[in-house]
FIVEX-769560 format. One record per residue (C-alpha): residue in three letters; x, y, z. Coordinates in steps of 0.25 Angstrom, whole numbers, plus 2048, in hexadecimal, padded with zeros to 3 digits. Layout:
<nubas>
ALAXYZ
...
</nubas>
This chain:
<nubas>
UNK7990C0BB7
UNK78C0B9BB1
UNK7930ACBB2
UNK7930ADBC1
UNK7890AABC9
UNK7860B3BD6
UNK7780ADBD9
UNK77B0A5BE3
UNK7850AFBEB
UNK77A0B8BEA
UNK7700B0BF1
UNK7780ADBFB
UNK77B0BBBFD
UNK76B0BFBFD
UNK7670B5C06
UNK7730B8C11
UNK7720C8C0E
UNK7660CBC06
UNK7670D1BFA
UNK7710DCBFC
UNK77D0D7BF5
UNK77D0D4BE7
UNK7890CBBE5
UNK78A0CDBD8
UNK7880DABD6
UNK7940DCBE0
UNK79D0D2BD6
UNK79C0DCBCC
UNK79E0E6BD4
UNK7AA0E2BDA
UNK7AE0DEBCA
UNK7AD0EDBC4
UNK7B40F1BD0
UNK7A90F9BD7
UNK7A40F9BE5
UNK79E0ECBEA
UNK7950F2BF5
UNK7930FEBFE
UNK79A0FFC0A
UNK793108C11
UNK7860FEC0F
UNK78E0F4C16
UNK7940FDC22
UNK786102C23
UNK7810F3C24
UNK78C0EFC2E
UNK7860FBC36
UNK7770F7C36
UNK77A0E7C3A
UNK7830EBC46
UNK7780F6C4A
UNK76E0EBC47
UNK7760E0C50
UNK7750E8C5B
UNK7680EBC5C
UNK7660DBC5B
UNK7700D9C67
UNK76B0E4C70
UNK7620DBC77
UNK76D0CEC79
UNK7770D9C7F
UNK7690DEC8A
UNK7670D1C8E
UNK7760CEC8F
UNK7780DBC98
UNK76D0D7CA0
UNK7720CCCA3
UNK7800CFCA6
UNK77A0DACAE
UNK7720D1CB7
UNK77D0C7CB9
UNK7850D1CBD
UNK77B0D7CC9
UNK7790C9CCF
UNK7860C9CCE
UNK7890D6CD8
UNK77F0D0CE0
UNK7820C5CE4
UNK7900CCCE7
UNK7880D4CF2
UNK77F0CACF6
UNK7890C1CF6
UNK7810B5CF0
UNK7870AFCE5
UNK7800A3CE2
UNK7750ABCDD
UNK77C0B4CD4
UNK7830A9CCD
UNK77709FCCB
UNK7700AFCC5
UNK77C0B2CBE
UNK77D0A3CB7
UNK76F0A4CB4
UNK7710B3CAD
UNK77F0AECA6
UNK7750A1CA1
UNK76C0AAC9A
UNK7770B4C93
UNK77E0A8C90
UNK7710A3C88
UNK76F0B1C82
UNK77E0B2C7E
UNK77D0A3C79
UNK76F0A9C71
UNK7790B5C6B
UNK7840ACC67
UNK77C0A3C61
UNK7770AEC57
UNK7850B3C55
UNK7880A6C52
UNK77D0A5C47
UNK7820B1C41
UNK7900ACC3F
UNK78B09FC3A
UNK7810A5C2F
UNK78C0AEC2B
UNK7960A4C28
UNK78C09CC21
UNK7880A7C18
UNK7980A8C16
UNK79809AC10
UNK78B09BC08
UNK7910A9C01
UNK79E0A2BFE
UNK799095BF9
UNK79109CBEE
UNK79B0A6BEB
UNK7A509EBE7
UNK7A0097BDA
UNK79D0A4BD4
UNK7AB0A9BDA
UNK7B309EBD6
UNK7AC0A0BC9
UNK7B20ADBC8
UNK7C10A9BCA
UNK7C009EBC0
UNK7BB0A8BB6
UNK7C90AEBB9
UNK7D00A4BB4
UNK7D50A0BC3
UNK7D1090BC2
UNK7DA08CBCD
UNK7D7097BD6
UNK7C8094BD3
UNK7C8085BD7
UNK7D1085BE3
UNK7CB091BE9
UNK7BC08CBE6
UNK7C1080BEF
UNK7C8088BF8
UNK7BC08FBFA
UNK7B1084BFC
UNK7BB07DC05
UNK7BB08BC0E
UNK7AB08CC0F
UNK7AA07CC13
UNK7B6081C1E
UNK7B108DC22
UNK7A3084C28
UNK7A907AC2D
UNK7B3083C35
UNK7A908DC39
UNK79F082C3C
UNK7A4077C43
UNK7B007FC49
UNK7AF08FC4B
UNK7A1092C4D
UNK7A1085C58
UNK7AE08AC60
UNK7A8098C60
UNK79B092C66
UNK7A5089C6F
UNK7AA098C74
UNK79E09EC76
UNK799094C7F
UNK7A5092C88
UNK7A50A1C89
UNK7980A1C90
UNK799094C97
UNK7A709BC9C
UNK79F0A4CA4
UNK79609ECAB
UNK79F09BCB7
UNK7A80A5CBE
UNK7B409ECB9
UNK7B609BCAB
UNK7B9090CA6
UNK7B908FC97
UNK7C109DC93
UNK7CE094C8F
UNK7C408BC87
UNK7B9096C80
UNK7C709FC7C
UNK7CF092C74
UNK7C108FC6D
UNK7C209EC6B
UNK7D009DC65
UNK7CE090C5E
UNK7C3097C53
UNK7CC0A4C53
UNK7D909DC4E
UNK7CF093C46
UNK7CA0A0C3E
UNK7D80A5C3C
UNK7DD099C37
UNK7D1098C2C
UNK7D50A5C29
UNK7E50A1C28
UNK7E0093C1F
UNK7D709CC14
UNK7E30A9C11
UNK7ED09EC10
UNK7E6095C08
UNK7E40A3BFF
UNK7F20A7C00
UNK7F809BBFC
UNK7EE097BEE
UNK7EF0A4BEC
UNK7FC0A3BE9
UNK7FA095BE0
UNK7ED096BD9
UNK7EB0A4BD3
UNK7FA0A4BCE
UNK7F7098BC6
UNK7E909EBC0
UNK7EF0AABBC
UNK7FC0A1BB4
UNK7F0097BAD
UNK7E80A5BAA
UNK7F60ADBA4
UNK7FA09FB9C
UNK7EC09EB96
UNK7EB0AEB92
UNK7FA0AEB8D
UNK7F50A2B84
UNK7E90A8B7F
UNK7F20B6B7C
UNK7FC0ABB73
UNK7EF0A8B69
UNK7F20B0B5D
UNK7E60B9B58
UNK7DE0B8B64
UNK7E70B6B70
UNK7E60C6B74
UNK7D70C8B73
UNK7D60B9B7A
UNK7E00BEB85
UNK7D80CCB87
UNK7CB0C5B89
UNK7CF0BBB93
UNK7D60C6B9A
UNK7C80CCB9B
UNK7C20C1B9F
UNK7CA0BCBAA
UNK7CA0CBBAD
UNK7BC0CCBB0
UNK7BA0BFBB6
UNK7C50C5BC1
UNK7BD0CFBC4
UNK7B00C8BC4
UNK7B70C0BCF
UNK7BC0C9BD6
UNK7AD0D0BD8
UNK7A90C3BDD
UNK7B10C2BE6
UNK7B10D1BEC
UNK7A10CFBEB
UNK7A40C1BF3
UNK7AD0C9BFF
UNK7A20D4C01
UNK7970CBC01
UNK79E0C2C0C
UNK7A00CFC14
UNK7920D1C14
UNK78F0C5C17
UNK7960C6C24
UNK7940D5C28
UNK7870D4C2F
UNK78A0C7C36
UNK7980CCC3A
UNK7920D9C41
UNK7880D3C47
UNK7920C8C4F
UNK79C0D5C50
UNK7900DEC56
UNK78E0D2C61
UNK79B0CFC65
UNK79D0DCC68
UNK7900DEC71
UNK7960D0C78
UNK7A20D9C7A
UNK79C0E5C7D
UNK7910DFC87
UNK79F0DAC8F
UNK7A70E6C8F
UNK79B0EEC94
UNK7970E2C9F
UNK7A20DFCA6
UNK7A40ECCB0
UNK7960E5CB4
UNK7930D7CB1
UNK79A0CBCB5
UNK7A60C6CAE
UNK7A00B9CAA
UNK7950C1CA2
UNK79F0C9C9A
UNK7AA0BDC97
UNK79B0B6C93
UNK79A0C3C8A
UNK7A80C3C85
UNK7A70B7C80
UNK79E0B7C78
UNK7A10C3C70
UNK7AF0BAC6F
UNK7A50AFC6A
UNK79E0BAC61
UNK7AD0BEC5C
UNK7AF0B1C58
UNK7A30B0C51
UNK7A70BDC49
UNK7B50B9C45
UNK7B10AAC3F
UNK7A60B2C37
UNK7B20BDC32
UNK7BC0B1C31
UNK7B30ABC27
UNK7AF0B7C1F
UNK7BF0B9C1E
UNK7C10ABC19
UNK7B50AEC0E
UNK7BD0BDC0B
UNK7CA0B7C0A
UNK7C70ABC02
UNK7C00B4BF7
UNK7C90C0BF9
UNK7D80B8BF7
UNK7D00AFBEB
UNK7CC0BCBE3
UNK7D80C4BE6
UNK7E30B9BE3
UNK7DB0B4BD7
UNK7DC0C1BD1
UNK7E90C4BCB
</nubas>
């Protein structure tokens, strides 16, 4: 384990989390076999960041009640007054400013997806020398290489996708969303629910690309190791005098190497959760409040304020499964490498 090193996985880790993870300290003790973390740490941190998130988000949902509540008074009077030039030059100039308060929110939700996908990449792309290392130490040459390219090519294809494609669409949503509402008729449902569609089947189909790419060297790459590594040891068993100890130290050696590797690589999917898990419960907590703050507005606000509402807690779902469609990528990646090198 001295011959790899964890320095630069662990600064990357302290400056995202701080300093409570020690990377290498979980590789060994995912080696002997023990307990990486404690659970009830992480159940108990879950607990505080969604407690925390909505202390933070309690004055947005004021105002944005507030407002609703407002439009939907000018609203009833002008029903009784009957004059409803007023009420909807009032009510435009109400939906103007929730739409730059929910612009203002997305926007941050926004940042939060963005920096957690960028912390994705940055953990992934130090981790894989020393990873790769690993399972190059295990005799697993051509597993090493193509995987290690495989790998790269993922991180470069995960920001672009999520860069130029995703996170744009999703902004494209959001916007028609609101702009949707503005009018009495709308207009742009058809168009803000394709764009919708467009990055769901766009997540599924990464998804569908990285298991299949997995499933099918899976089935080429290991299987050939393993026949180069049983022809070397049988040769090294053939040499008289010394071919039984020789065969019983390498067996120890690529013994230990496996289970180096495979530490790394359970260290590497508990550290990605982590790096996700206060990002993910803060965009869970605020989609749910759009959803919540819709439900519990319609018997009294306008429809066009709850539709607003709506979408953007579909806009903040959005947000949500892009962020976990990564993370899964990473999970799998590392997960299907270390399992089906390891027979």
């Amino acid at each position: 384990m001295e011959e790899i090193d964890f320095g630069e996985i662990q600064r990357v880790l302290d400056e995202i989390l701080g300093t409570g993870l020690d990377f290498q300290q979980m590789v060994k003790a995912g080696s002997e076999g023990s307990g990486l973390i404690s659970w009830e740490n992480g159940l108990s941190l879950v607990r505080r960041i969604f407690l925390e998130e909505l202390m933070l988000q309690k004055q947005m949902w004021m105002h944005i009640l507030i407002l609703a509540i407002a439009a939907a008074v000018l609203l009833h009077f002008a029903d009784v007054f009957q004059n409803k030039s007023v009420s909807q030059i009032s009510f435009c100039m109400i939906y103007m400013i929730l739409f730059l308060l929910l612009m203002a929110s997305f926007k941050s939700s926004l940042g939060i997806a963005r920096e957690v996908m960028d912390n994705m990449r940055d953990f992934m792309t130090v981790l894989a020398p020393a990873y790769f290392l690993a399972l190059t130490l295990t005799s697993y040459l051509t597993s090493a290489g193509i995987y290690y390219e495989f790998i790269l090519l993922l991180i470069s294809a995960v920001r672009w996708f999520t860069e130029n494609f995703v996170l744009p669409c999703i902004e494209i949503y959001v916007l028609l969303m609101l702009v949707n509402y503005l009018s009495k008729e709308a207009r742009l449902t058809r168009f803000a629910e394709l764009t919708s569609m467009l990055v769901g089947w766009s997540l599924k189909g990464a998804l569908a690309l990285v298991t299949g790419f997995h499933m099918i060297q899976g089935i080429i790459s290991p299987a050939a190791d393993a026949f180069r590594t049983t022809t070397i040891s049988r040769g090294i068993d053939l040499v008289p005098g010394v071919g039984e100890v020789s065969g019983s130290v390498t067996d120890l050696v690529l013994g230990s190497a496996m289970l180096i590797k495979n530490g790394i690589g359970a260290a590497a999917l508990i550290a990605l959760i982590f790096l996700c898990l206060i990002p993910l419960v803060k965009l869970l907590v605020i989609m749910a409040a759009y959803y919540v703050l819709a439900a519990v507005l319609q018997p009294v606000s306008d429809e066009r304020i709850t539709g607003c509402l709506t979408g953007m807690g579909n806009g903040v779902r959005l947000l949500f499964q892009s962020v976990f469609t990564v993370l899964v990528l990473f999970l799998l990646t590392i997960a299907l490498t270390t399992a089906m090198t390891g027979r």
